[in-house]
GUSERO-889710 format. One line per 4 residues: number of its first residue (from 1); for each residue x, y, z of N, C-alpha, C. Coordinates in steps of 0.2 Angstrom, whole numbers, plus 5000, padded with zeros to 4 digits. Example, Ala and Ser with C-alpha at 12.3 -4.5 7.8 and 13.67 -1.06 7.14 Angstrom:
1> 5066 4972 5039 5062 4978 5039 5066 4984 5039; 5064 4989 5035 5068 4995 5036 5064 5000 5039
% end
This chain:
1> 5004 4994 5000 5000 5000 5000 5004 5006 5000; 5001 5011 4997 5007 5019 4996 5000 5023 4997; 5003 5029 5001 5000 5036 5000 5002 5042 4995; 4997 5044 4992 4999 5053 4987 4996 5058 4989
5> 5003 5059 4991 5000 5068 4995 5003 5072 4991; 5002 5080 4991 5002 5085 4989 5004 5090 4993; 5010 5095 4992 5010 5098 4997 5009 5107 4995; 5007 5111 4997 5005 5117 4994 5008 5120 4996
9> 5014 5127 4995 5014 5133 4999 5012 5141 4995; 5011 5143 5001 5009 5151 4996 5011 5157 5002; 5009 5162 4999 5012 5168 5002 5007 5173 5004; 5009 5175 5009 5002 5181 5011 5004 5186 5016
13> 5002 5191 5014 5004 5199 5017 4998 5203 5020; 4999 5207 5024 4993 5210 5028 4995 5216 5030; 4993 5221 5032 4995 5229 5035 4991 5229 5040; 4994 5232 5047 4988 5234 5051 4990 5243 5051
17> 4986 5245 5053 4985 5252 5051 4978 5255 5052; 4978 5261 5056 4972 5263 5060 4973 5271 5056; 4965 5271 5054 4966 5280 5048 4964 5284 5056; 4964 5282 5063 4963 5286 5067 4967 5289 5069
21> 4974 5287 5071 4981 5285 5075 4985 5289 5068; 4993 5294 5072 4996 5296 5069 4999 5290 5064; 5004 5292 5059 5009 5289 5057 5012 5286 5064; 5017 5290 5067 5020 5287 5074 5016 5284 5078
25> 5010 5285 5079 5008 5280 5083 5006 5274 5080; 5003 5273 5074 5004 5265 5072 5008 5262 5070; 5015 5264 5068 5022 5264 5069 5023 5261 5075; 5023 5264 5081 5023 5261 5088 5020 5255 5090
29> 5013 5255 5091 5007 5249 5091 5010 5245 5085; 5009 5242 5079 5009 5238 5075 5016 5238 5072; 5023 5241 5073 5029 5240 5071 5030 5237 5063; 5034 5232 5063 5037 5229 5055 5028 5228 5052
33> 5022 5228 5056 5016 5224 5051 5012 5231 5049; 5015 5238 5050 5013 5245 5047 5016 5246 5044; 5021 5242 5038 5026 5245 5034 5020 5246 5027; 5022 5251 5024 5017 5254 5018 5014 5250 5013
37> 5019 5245 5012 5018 5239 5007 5015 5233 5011; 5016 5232 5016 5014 5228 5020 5019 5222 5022; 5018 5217 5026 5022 5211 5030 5021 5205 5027; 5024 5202 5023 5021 5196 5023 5025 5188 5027
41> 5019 5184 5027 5023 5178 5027 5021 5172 5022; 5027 5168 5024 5027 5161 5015 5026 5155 5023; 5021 5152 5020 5016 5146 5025 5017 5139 5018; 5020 5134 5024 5017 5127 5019 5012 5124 5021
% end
């Protein structure tokens, strides 16, 4: 008997960022995941 697996990975990025809060404060609270282009990570 044999198994066929598959394995997938992919990438995904996010920004957190509040339109309430200065630049420096969401820069403070949310650090490297407020960068303008956003943060990502690569998941298998």
């Amino acid at each position: 008997m044999f198994r066929v697996t598959r394995r997938y990975q992919f990438a995904a990025s996010h920004r957190l960022h509040s339109p309430l809060l200065s630049e420096d404060e969401n820069q403070r609270l949310y650090g490297k995941c407020n960068r303008p282009y956003g943060h990502g990570h690569n998941s298998t």
